[in-house]
MARTORRO-110133 format. One record per residue: residue in one letter; x, y, z of N, C-alpha, C, O in turn. Coordinates in steps of 0.02 Angstrom, whole numbers, plus 32768, in hexadecimal, padded with zeros to 4 digits. Layout:
BEGIN
ATOM  type   n.X   n.Y   n.Z  ca.X  ca.Y  ca.Z   c.X   c.Y   c.Z   o.X   o.Y   o.Z
ATOM     A     X     Y     Z     X     Y     Z     X     Y     Z     X     Y     Z
...
This chain:
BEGIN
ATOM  type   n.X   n.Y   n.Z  ca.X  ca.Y  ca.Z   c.X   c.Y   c.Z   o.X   o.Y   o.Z
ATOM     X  802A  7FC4  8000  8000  8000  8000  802C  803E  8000  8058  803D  802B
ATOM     X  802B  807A  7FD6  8035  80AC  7FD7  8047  80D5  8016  8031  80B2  8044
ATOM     X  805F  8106  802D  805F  812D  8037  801A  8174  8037  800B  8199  8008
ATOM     X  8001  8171  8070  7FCD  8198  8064  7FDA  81EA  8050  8014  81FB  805D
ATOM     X  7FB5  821B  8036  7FD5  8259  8032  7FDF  826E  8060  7FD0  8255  8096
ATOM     X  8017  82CF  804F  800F  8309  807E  7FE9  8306  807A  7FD2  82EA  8049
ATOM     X  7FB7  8329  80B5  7F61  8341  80AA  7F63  8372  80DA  7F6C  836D  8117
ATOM     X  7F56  83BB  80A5  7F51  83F2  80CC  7F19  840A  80B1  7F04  840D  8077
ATOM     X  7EFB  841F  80FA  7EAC  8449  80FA  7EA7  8482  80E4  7ED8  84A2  80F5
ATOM     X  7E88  849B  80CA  7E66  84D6  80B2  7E3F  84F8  80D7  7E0A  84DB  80E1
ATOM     X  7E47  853D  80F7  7DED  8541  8109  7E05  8597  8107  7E3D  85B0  810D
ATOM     X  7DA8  85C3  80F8  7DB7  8603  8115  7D72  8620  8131  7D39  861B  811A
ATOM     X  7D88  8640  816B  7D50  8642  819B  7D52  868F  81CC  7D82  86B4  81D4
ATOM     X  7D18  8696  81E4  7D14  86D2  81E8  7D43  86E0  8247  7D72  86BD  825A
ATOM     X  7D2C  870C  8266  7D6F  870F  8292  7D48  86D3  82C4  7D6A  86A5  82DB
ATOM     X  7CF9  86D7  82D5  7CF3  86AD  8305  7CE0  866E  82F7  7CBF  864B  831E
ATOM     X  7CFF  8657  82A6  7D09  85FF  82AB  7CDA  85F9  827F  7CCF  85BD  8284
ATOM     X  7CAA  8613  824A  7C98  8601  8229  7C86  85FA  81D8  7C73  862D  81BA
ATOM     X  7C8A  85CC  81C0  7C8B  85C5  8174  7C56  85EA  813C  7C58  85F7  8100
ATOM     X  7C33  85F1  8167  7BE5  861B  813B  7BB8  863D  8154  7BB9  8638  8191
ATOM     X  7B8B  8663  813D  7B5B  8676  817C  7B26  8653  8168  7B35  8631  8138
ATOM     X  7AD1  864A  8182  7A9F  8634  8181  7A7A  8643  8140  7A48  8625  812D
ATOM     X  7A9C  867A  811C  7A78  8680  80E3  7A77  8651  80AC  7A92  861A  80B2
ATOM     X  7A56  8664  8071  7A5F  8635  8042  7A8D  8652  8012  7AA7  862B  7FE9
ATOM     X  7A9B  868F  800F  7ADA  86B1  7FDA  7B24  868D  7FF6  7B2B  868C  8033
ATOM     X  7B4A  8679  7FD9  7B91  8662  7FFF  7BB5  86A5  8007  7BBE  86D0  7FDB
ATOM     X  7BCC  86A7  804E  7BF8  86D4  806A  7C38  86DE  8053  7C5A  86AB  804D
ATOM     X  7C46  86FB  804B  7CA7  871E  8031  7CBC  8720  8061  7CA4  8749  8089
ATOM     X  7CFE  86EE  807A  7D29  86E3  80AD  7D5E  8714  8099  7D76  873E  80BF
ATOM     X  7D75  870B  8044  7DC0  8716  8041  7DC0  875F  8015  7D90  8784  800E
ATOM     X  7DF1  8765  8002  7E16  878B  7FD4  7E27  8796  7F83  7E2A  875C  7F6D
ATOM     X  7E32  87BC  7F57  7E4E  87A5  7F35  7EAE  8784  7F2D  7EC5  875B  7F06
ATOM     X  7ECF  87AB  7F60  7F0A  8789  7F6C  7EEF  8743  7F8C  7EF3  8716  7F63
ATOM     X  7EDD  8735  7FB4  7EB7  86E5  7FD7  7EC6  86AE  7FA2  7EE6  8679  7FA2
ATOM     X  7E9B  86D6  7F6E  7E68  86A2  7F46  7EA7  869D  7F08  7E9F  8679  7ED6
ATOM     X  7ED7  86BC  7F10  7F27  86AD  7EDC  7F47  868C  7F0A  7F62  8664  7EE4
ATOM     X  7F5C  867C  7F44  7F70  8663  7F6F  7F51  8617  7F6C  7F73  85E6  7F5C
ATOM     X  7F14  8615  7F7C  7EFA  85C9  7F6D  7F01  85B0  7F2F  7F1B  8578  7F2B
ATOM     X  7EEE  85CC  7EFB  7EEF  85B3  7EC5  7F46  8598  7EA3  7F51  8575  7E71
ATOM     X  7F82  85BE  7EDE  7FC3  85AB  7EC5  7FB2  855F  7EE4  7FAC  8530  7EBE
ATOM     X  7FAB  8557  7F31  7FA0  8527  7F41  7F77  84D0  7F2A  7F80  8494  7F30
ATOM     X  7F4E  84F8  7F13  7F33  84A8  7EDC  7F49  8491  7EB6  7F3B  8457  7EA7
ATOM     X  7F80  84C1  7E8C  7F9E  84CA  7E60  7FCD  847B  7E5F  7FD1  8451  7E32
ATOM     X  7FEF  847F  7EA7  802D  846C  7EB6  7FFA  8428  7EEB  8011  8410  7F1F
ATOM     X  7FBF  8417  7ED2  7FBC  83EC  7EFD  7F87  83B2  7EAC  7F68  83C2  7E79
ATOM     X  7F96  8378  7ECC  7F7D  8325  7E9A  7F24  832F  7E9A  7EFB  8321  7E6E
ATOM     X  7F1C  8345  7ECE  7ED5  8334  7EE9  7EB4  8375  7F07  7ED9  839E  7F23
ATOM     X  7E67  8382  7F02  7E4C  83AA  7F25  7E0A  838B  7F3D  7DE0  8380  7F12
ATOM     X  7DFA  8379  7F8A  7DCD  8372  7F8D  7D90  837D  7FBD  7DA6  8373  7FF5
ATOM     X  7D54  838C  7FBF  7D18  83A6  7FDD  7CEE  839D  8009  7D0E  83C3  802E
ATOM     X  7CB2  8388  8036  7C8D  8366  8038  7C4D  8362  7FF9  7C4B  837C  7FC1
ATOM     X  7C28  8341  8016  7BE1  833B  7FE6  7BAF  8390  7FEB  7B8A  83AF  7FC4
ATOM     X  7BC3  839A  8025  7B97  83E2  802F  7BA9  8408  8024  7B83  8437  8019
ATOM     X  7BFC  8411  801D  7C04  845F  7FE6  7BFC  8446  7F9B  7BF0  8473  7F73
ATOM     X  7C00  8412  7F87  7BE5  8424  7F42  7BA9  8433  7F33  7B9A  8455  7F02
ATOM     X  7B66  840A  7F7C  7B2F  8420  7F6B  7B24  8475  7F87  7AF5  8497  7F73
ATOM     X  7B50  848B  7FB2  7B3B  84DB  7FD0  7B69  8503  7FA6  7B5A  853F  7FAA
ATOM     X  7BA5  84F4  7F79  7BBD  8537  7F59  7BBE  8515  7F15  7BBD  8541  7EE9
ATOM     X  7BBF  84CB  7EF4  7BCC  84C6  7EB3  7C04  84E6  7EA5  7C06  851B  7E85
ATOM     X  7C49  84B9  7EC8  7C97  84D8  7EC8  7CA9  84C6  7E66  7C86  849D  7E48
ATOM     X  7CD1  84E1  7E4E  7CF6  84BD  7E06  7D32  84A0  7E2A  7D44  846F  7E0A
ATOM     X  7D5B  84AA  7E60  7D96  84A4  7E65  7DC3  8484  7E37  7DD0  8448  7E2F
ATOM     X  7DE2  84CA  7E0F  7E03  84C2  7DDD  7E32  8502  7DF5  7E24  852C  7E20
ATOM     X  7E7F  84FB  7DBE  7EB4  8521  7DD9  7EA9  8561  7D9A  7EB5  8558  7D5E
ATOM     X  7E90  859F  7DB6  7E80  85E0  7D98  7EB7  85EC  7D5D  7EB3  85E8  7D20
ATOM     X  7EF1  85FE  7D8F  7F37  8622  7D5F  7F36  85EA  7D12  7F26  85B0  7D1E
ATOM     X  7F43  85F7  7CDC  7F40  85F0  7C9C  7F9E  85C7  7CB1  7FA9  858B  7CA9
ATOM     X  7FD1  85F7  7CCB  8016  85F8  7CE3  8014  85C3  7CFD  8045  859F  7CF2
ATOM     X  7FE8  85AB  7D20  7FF6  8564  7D60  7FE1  8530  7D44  7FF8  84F8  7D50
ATOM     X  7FB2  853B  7D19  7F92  84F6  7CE8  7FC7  84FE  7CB9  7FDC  84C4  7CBA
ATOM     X  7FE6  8519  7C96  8029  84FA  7C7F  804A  84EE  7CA0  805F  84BA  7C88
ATOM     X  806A  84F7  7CD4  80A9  84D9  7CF0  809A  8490  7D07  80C5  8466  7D17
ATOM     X  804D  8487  7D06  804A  844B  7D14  803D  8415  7CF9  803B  83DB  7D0D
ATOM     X  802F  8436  7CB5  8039  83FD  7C63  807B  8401  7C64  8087  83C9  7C4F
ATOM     X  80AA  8417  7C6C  8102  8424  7C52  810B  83FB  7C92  8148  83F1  7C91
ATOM     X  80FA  83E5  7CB9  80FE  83AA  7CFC  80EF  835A  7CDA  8113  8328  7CDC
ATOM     X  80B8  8364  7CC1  80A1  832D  7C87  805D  8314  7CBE  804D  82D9  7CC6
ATOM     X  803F  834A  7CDF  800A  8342  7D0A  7FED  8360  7CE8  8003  8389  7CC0
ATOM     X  7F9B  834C  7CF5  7F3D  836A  7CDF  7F65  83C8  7CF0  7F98  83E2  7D07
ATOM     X  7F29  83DA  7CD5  7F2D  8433  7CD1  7F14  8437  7D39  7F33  8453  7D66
ATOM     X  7EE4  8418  7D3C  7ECB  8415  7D72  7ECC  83CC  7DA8  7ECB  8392  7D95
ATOM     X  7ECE  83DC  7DD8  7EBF  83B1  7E10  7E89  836F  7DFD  7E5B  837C  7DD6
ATOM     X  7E8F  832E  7E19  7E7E  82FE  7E29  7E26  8320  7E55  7E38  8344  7E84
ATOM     X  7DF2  831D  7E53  7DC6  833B  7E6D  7DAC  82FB  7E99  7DA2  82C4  7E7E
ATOM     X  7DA2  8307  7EE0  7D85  82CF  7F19  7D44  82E4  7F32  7D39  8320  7F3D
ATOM     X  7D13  82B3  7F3D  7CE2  82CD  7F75  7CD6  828E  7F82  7CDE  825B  7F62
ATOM     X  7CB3  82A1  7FDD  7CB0  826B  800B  7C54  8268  801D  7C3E  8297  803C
ATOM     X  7C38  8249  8011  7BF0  8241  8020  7BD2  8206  8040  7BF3  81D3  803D
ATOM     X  7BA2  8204  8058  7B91  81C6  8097  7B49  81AA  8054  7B44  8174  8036
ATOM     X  7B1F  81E6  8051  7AD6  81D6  803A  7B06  81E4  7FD7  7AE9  81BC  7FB2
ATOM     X  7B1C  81F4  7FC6  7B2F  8213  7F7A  7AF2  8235  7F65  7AD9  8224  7F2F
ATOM     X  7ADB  8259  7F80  7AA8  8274  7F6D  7ACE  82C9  7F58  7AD6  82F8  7F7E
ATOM     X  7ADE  82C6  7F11  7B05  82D5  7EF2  7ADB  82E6  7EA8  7AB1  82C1  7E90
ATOM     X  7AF1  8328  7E8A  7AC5  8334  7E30  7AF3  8336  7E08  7B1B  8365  7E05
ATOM     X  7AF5  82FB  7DDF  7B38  82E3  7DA7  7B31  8328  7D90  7B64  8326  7D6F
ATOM     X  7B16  8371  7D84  7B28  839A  7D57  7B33  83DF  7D81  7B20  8418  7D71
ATOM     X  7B5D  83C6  7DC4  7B89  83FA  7DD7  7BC9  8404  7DCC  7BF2  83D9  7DBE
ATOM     X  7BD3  843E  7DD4  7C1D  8458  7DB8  7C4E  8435  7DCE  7C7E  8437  7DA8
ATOM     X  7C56  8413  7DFD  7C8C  83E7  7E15  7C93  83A5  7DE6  7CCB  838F  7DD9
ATOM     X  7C58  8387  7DCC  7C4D  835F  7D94  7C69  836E  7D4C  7C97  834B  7D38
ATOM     X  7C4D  83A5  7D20  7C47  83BC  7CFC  7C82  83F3  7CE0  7C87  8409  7CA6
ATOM     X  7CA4  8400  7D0E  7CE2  8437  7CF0  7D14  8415  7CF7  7D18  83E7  7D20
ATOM     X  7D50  842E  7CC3  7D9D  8407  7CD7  7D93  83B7  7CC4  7D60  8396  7CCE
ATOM     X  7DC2  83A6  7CAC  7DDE  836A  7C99  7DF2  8334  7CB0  7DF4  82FD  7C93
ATOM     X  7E0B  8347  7D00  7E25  8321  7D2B  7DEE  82EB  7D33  7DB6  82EC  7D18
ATOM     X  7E0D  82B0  7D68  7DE3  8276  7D71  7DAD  8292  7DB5  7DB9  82B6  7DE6
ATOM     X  7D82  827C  7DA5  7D4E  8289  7DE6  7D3E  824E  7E19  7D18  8222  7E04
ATOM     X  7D57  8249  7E5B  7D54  8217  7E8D  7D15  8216  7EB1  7CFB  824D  7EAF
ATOM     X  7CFC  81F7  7EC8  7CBF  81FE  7EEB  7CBD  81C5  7F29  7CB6  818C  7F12
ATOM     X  7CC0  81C6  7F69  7CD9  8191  7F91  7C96  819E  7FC2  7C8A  81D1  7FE3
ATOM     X  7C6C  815F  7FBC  7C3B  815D  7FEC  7C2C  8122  7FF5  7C43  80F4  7FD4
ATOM     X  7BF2  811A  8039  7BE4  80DD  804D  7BE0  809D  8020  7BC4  8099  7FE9
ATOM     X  7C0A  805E  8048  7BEC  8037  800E  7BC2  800C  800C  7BC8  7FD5  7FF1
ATOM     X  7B86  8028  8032  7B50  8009  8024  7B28  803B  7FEE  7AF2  8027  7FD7
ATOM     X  7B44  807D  7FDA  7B35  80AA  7FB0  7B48  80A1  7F6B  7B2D  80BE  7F3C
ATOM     X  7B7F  8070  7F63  7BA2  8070  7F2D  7B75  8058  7EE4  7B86  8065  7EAA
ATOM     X  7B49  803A  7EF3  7B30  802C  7EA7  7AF4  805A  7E8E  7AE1  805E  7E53
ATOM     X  7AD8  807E  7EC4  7AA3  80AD  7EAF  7AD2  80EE  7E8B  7ACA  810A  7E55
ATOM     X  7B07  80F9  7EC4  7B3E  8129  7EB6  7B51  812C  7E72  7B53  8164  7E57
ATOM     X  7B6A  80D9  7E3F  7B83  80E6  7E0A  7B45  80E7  7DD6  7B55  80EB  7D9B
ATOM     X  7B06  80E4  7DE4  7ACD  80E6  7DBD  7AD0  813D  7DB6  7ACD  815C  7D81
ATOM     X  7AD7  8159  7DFF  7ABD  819D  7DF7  7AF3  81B7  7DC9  7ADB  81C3  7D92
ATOM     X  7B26  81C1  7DCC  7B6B  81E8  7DB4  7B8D  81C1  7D66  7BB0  81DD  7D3C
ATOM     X  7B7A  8188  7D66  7B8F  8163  7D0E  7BE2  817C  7D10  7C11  8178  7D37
ATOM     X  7BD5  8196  7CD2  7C22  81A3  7CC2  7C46  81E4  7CE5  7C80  81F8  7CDE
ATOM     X  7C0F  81FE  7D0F  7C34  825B  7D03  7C57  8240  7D61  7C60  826A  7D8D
ATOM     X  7C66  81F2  7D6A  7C96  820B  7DB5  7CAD  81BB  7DB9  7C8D  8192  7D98
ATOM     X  7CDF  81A8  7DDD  7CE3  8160  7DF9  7CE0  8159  7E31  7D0C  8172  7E54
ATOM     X  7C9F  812D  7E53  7C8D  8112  7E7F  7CB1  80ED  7EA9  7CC8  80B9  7E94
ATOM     X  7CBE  8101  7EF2  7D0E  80CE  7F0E  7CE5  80CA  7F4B  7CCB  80FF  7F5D
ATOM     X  7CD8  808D  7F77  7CBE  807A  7FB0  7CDB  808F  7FDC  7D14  8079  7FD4
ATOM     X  7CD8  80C1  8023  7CFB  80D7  804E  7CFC  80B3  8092  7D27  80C6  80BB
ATOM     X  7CD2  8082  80A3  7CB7  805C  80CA  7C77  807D  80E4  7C6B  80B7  80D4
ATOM     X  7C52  805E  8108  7C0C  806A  812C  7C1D  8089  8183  7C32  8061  81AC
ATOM     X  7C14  80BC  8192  7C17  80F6  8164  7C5C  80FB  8153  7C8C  80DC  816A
ATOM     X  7C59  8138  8113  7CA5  8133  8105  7CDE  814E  8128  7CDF  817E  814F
ATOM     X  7CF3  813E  8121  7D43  8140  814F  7D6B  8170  8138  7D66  8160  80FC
ATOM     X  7D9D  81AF  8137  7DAE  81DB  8114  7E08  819A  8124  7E3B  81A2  8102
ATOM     X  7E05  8179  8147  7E4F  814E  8151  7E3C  813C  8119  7E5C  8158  80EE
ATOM     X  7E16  8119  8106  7E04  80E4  80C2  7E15  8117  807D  7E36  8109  804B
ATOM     X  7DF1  8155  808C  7DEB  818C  804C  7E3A  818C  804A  7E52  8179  8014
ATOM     X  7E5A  8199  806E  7EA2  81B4  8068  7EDC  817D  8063  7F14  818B  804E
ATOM     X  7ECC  8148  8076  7F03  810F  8055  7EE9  810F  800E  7F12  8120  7FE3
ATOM     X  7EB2  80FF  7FFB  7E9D  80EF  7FB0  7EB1  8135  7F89  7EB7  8136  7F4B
ATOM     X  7EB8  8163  7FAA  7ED4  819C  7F6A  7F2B  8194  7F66  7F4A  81A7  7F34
ATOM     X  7F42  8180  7F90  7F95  8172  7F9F  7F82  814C  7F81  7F86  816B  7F4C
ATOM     X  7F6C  8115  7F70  7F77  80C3  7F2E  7F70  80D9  7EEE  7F85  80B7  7EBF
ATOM     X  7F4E  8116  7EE5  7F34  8142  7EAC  7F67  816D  7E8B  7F67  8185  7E52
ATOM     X  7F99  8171  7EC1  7FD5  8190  7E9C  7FD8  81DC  7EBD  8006  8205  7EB5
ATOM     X  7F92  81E6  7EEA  7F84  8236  7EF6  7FD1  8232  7F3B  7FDF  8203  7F60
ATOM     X  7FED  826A  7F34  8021  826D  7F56  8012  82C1  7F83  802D  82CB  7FB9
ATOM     X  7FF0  82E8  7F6C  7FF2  832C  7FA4  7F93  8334  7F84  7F78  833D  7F4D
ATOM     X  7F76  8327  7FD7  7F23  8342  7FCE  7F17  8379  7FF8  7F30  8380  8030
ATOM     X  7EEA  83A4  7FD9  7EC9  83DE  7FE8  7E92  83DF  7FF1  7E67  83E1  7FC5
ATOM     X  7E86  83DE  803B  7E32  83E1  8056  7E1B  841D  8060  7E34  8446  8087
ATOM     X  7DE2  8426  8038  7DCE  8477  803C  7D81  8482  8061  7D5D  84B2  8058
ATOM     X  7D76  8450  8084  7D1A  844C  808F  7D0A  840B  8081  7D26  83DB  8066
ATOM     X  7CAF  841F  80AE  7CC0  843F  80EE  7CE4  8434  8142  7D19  841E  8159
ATOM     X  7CB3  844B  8158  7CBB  843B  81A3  7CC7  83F3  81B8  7CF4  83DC  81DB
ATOM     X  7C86  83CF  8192  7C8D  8380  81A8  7CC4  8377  8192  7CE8  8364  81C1
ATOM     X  7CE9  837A  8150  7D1F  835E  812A  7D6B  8370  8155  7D9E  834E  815C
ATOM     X  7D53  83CB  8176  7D99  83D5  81A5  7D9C  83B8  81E3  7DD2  83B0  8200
ATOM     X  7D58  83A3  8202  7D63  8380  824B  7D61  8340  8242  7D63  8328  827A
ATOM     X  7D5D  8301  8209  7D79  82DB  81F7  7DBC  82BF  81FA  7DD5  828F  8217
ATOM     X  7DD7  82FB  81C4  7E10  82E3  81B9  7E2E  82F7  81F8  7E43  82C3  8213
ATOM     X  7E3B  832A  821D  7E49  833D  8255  7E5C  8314  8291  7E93  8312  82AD
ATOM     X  7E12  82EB  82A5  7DF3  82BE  82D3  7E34  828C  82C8  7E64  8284  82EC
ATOM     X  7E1D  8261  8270  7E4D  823C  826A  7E98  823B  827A  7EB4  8206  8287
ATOM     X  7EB9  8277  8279  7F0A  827F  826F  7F28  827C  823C  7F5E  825E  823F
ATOM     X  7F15  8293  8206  7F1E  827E  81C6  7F32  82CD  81B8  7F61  82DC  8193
ATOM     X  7F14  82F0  81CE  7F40  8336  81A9  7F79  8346  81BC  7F8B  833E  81F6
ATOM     X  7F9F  8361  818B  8006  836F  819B  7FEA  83A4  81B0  7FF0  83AE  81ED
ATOM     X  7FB1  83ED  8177  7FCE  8431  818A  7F76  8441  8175  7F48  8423  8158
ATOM     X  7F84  848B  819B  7F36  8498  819B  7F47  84EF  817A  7F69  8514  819E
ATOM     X  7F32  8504  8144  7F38  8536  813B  7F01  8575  8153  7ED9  8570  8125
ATOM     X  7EEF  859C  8173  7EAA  85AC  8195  7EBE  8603  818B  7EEA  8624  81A8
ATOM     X  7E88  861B  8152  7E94  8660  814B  7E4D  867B  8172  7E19  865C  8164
ATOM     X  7E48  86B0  81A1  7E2C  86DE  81DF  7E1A  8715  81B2  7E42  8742  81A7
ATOM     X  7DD0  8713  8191  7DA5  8766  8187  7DA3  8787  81CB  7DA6  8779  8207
ATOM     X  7D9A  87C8  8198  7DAC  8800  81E1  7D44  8818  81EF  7D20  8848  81E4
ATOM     X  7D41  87E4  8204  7CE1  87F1  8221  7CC7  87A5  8237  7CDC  876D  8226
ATOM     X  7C9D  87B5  8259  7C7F  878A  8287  7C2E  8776  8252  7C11  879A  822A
ATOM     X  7C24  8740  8263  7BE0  8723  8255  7BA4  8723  827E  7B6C  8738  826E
ATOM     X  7BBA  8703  82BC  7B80  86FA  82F6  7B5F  86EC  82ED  7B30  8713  82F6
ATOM     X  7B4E  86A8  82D2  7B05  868F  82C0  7B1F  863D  82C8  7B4E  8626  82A7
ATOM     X  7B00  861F  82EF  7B01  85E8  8313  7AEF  859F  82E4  7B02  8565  82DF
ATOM     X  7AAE  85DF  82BF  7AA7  8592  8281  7AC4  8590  823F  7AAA  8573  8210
ATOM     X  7B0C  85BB  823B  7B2F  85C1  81FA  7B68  85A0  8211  7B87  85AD  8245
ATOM     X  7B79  8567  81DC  7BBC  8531  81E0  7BE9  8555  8208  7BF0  8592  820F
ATOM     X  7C0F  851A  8228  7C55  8542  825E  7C9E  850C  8228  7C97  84E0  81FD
ATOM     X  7CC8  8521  823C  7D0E  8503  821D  7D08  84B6  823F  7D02  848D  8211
ATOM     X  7D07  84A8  825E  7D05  8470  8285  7CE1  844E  82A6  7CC4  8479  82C6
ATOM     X  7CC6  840E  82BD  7C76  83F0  82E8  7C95  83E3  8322  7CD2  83EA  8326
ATOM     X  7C73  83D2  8350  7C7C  8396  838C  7CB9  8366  837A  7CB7  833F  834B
ATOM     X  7CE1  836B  839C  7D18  831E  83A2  7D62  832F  83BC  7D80  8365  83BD
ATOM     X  7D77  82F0  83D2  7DB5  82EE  83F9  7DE9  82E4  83C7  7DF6  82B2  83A6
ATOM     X  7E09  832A  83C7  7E2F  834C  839E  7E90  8325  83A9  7EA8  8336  83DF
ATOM     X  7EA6  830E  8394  7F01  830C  83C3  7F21  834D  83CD  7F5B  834C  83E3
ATOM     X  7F05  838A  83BE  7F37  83D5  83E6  7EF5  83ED  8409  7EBB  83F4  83F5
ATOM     X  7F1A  83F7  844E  7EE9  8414  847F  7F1B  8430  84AF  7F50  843A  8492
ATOM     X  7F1C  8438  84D2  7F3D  846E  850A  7F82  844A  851D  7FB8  845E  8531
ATOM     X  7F69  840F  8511  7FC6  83E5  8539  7FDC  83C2  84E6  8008  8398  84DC
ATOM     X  7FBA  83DA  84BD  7FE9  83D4  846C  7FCC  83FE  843E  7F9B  83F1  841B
ATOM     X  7FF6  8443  8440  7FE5  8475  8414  8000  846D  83E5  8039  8458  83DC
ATOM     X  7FD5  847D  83BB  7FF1  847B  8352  8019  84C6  836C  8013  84F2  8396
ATOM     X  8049  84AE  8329  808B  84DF  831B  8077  850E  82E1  8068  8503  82A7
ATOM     X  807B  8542  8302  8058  8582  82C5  80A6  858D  82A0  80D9  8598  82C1
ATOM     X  80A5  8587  8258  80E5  857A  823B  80E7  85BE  81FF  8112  85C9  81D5
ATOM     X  80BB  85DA  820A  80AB  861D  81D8  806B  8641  81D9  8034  8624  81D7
ATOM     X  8072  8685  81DD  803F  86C1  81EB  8045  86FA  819B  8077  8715  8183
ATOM     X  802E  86FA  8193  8028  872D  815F  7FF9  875A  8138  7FD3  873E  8110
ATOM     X  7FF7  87AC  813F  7FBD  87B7  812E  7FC5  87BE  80EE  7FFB  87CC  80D4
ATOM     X  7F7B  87B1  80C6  7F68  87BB  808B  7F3A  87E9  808D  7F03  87DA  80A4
ATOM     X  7F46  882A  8077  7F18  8868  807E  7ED9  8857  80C4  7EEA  883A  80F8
ATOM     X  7E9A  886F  80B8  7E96  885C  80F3  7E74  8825  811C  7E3B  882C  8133
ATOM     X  7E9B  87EB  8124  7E8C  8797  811B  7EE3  8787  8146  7F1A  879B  8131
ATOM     X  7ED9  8764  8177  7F28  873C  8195  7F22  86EC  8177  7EED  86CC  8171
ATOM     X  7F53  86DB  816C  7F53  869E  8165  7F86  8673  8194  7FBF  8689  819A
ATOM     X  7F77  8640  81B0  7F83  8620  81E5  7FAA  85DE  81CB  7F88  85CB  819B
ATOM     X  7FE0  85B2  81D3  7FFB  8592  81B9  8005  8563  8208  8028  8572  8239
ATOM     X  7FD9  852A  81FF  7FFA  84FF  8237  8011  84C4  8212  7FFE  84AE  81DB
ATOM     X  8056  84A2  824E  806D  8462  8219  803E  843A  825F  8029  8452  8294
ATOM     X  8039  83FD  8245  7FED  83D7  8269  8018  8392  8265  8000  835F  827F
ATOM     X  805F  8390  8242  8084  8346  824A  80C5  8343  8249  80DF  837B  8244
ATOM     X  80EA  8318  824A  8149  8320  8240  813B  832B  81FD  8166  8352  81EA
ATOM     X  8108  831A  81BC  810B  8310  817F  8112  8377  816B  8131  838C  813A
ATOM     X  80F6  839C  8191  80D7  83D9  8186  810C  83EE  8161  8143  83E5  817D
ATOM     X  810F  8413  8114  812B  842E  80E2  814B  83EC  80A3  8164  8404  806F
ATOM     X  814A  83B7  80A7  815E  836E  8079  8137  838E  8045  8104  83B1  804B
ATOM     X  8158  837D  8011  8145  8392  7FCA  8136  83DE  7FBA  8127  83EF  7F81
């Protein structure tokens, strides 16, 4: 068996921890420096991947913007774009969202497998169906993308997907950019759920870079000995 990937998180959130507000318009966390900053980052990574609920709450493309970075990564003899992942329990999923439908790359889809044959009825050709166990296991998601050849993954969403991988121990580095405003609304997503985390007061993550991007900080923790590999 492979080698599982780096796997560094994604997230951007407002100052008191949360990913969105209650509305139905999606909120602007970032920047335009931010949003060149991430997009170098996918750039330089095999894989990008989601839960089931941001594709159904934002309909992501995650694809690499710069024209500059999608060449450098054909002159690599890699796709223009990222390996695209999502993790779903029910796949209750619309083959004709943008995560489906844009970009060239292969589309992964890792859910229950007692889901798996309704799963490849719903999606046909536009994804491949990979059993994650009942429920799925993000350990399972992440050895099977290391057998896949995926060598550096990028988790960008959401919450379930960051207190997952989290929970698990599976993330090297957590990248976490801080809007300068508050949300306050109790029933709009938070960065993280309920669960017993491994850094807590007697094992603090190592803040390994601060940097502002106009007005947005970005937070750089390494989360393993692996933090910066590749």
């Amino acid at each position: 068996m492979a080698e599982r990937p780096y796997i560094l998180l994604s997230c951007g959130m407002s100052i008191d921890g949360y990913l969105d507000d209650a509305t139905e318009e999606r909120l602007l966390l970032s920047n335009d420096a931010d949003f060149d900053r991430v997009d170098a980052v996918r750039a330089g990574c095999d894989a990008i991947l989601v839960g089931a609920g941001t594709i159904r709450q934002d309909n992501p493309r995650l694809l690499v913007r710069s024209a500059a970075r999608r060449a450098d990564r054909v002159a690599r003899g890699e796709d223009p774009d990222p390996v695209k992942v999502t993790v779903t329990s029910s796949c209750r999923l619309d083959p004709e969202a943008s995560f489906f439908t844009t970009g060239a790359a292969d589309k992964l889809v890792y859910c229950a497998t007692s889901t798996v044959d309704d799963a490849r009825k719903l999606l046909g050709d536009h994804a491949t169906v990979i059993a994650g166990g009942d429920p799925v296991d993000v350990r399972v998601v992440a050895g099977d993308l290391g057998d896949r050849g995926v060598r550096r993954l990028m988790v960008e969403g959401g919450g379930h997907m960051h207190t997952q991988f989290l929970t698990a121990g599976l993330a090297d580095e957590l990248q976490l950019v801080v809007a300068p405003f508050f949300v306050g609304d109790s029933r709009a997503p938070r960065f993280v759920h309920d669960g017993v985390f491994p850094w807590g007061p007697d094992n603090r993550a190592r803040l390994a870079e601060v940097r502002r991007l106009g007005d947005v900080v970005l937070l750089r923790y390494a989360l393993s000995e692996r933090f910066g590999d590749g």
